[in-house]
N, C-alpha and C positions, 0 to 999 in steps of 0.2 A: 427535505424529509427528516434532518437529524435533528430540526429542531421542533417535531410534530407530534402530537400525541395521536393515540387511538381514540375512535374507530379508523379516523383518516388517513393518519401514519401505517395502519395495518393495509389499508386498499391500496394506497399508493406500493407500498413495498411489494404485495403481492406484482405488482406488475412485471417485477424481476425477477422477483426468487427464484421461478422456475430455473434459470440461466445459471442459479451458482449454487444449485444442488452438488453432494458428492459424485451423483449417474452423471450427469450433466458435464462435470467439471472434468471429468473422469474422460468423457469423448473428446475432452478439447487437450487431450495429453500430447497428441501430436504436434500439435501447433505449436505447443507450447515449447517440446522439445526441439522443434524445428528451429526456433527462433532462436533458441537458446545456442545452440550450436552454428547457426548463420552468427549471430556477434561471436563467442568465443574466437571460432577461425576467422572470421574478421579481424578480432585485435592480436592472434599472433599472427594473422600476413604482416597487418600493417606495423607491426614493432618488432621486425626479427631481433634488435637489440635487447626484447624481452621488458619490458619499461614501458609502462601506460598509464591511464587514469580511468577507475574504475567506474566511475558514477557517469560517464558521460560515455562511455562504450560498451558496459554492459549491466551494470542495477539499476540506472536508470530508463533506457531504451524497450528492455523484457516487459516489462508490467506494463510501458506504456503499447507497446507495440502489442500484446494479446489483446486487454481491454478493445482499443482499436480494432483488431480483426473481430472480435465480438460483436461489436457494434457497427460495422461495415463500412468504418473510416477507412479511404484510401492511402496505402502507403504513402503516395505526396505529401500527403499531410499531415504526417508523423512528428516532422521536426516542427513543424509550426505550435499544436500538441500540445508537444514537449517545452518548446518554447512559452508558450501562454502559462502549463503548469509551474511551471518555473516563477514566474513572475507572481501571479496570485496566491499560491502557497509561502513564496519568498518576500512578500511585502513588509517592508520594514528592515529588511538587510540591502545594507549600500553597497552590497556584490551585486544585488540583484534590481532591485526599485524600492525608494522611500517618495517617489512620487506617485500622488494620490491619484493625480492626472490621468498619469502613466496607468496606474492598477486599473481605472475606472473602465478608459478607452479597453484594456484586456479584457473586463469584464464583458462588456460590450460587443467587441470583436466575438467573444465564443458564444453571446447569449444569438449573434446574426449566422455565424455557423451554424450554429444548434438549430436553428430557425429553418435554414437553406436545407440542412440535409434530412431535413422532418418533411416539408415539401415535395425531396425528391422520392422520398420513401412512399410518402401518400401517392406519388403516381406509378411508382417505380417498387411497389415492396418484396422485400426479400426477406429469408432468415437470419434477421440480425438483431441487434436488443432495439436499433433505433424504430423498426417497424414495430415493434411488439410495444415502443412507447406510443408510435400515432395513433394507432390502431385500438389502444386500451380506452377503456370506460371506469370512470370512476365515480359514483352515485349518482350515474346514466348520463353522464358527462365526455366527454373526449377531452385529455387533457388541454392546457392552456399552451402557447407558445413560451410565455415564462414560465410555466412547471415543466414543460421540454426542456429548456436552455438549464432550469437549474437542477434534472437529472442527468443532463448531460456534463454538467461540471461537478456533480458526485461522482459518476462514472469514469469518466475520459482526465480528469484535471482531479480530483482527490483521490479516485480509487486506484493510482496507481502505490501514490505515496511509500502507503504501508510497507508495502515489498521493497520499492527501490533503497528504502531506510534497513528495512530486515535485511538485505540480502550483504550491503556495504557494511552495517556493523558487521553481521558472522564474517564477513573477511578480515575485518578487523579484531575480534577476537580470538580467530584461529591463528594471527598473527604474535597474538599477545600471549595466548594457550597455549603451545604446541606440545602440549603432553595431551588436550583434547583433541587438537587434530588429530593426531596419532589415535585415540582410539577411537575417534569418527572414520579418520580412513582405511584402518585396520579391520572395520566390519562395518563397511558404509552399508549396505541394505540391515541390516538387525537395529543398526543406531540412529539408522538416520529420523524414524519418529521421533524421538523424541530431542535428536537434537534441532533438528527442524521449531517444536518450539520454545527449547530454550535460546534459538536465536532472536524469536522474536520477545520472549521477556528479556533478554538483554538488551534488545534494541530500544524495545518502547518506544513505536518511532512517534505514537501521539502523546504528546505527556499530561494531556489532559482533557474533560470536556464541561463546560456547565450546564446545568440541572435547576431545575426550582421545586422546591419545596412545596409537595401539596396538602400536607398536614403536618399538624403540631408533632413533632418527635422527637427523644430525645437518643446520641446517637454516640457511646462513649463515653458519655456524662456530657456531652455537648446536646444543649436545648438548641434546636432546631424550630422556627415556625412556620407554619404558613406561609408563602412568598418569597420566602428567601431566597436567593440564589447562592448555590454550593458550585463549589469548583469539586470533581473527581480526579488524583492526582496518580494517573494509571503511572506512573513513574517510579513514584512510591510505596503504589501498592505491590507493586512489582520486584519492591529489594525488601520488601518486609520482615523483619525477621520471627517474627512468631507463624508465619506463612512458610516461610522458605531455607532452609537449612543452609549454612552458608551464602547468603542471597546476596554476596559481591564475588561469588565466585562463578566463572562458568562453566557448566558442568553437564555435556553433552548427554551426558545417561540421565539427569535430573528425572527424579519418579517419586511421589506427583509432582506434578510442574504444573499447578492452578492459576495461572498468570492473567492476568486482564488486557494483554495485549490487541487483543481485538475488543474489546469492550468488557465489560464484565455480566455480561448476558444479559437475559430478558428481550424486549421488546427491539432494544437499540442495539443489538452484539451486529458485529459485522458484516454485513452482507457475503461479503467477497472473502470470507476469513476462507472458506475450501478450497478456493483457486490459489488465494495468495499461499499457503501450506503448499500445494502443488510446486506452483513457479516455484519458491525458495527451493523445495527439494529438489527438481531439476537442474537447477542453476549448480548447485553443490554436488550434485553427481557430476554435470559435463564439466566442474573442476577437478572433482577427482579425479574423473579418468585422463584429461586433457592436461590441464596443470597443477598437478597436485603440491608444488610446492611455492603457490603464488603467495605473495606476503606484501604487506603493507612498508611502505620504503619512509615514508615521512609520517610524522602528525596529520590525521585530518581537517580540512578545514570543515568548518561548524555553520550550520545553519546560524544565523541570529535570530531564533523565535524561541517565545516560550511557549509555543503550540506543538511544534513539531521540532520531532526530534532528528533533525537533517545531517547529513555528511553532503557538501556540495561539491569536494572534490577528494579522491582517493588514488593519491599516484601507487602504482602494485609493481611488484619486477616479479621474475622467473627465471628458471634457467641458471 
């Protein structure tokens, strides 16, 4: 869908919107906080010595785990999921897989998932996004088995990304900041808008996306034409300085904060930017009130892409 124009890209999209309205997104707060506090107390039972790693116990698991109850993925098969996202967003880092092999078969594996639980929906449907994709018509059409499997890998394998990248940076800024943390948790309900998202323009967890050129234009003094393909370099436009006052610094009150974090609007802005805004500010409240003095112990280790802006591991202490 992200790489589609309109009229088609607009019918397809409808198919979800509904689901990540503000009203919408707004009924799934429970869940969300539910979830959020099942890992929290999860990783202090299981680390009374206060010592963990963040991306694999809770920025990573959150996003993937709502998404999933959205769509009416079975807990079981959460880690598996996680495991596949892992691998096709991580293609090309030798933490993760540089076999092509390897990527293809994941591919595959999720497009026969995607496939099985569209099936059982068709006999079986419920309130979940996966009925609402069987069941949709699209210029009187019922989708495809592969436009199934690859909204199902925008959904369930990309759309967590954004968050589990947003939410390990801000721990890691708050660890680097702590004259911000201090006045994020010194009046966390009045700050938390907007620091909510200047975590995600300092995350930038997508650093980019390409585009083609549908007319002549000239754009900065750079001539643009017809057909070209441009790269957008949401990274950069993110530390801009004619955009953003101090824009290497991080700065929890930041007002405005016009950042392209989720896309820079129009047609392609982010579906799921309402939800992911949600989860990060939950996440950050159940650390407030729970560990408010959690901090990053080592260097992160770094995705290898110049797609995405990854943290794949974040050891934190406490206490």
């Amino acid at each position: 869908m992200i790489a589609l124009d309109d009229p088609r890209h607009s019918r397809l999209r409808n198919i979800v919107r509904s689901a990540f309205t503000p009203k919408v997104v707004a009924r799934t707060e429970q869940s969300v906080r539910d979830r959020a506090e099942q890992l929290v107390s999860a990783m202090l039972e299981n680390h009374p010595d206060g010592h963990a790693e963040l991306v694999s116990e809770l920025s990573g698991p959150l996003p993937l785990q709502v998404i999933c109850d959205m769509m009416g993925i079975p807990d079981s098969d959460h880690d598996r999921i996680l495991q596949w996202t892992n691998i096709i967003l991580g293609f090309g880092d030798p933490d993760l897989t540089t076999d092509f092999d390897e990527f293809l078969k994941v591919a595959l594996d999720i497009g026969a998932y995607a496939t099985t639980l569209a099936e059982d929906r068709r006999a079986n449907p419920r309130e979940d996004l996966t009925t609402a994709l069987v069941v949709a018509e699209v210029d009187g059409e019922r989708l495809t088995s592969a436009e199934i499997a690859s909204f199902f890998i925008l959904l369930a394998v990309a759309g967590n990304e954004t968050t589990r990248n947003a939410i390990s940076h801000g721990v890691l800024a708050l660890t680097r900041y702590p004259e911000q943390r201090g006045i994020w948790w010194d009046g966390f309900d009045a700050v938390s808008d907007t620091a909510v998202e200047e975590v995600v323009r300092w995350a930038s967890p997508v650093i980019y996306m390409r585009r083609t050129v549908t007319r002549d234009i000239e754009l900065s003094g750079v001539a643009m034409a017809e057909g070209d393909k441009v790269t957008m370099w949401y990274a950069s436009a993110n530390r801009d300085e004619d955009k953003f006052a101090n824009p290497w610094l991080f700065d929890v009150t930041r007002t405005p904060n016009h950042h392209v974090g989720f896309g820079g609007g129009g047609a392609h802005f982010c579906l799921g930017a309402n939800l992911a805004r949600r989860e990060i500010a939950v996440v950050f409240e159940e650390l407030h009130h729970r560990i408010p003095d959690i901090a990053v112990t080592e260097e992160p280790a770094m995705l290898l892409s110049a797609f995405i802006h990854g943290i794949k591991r974040l050891p934190v202490s406490w206490g």
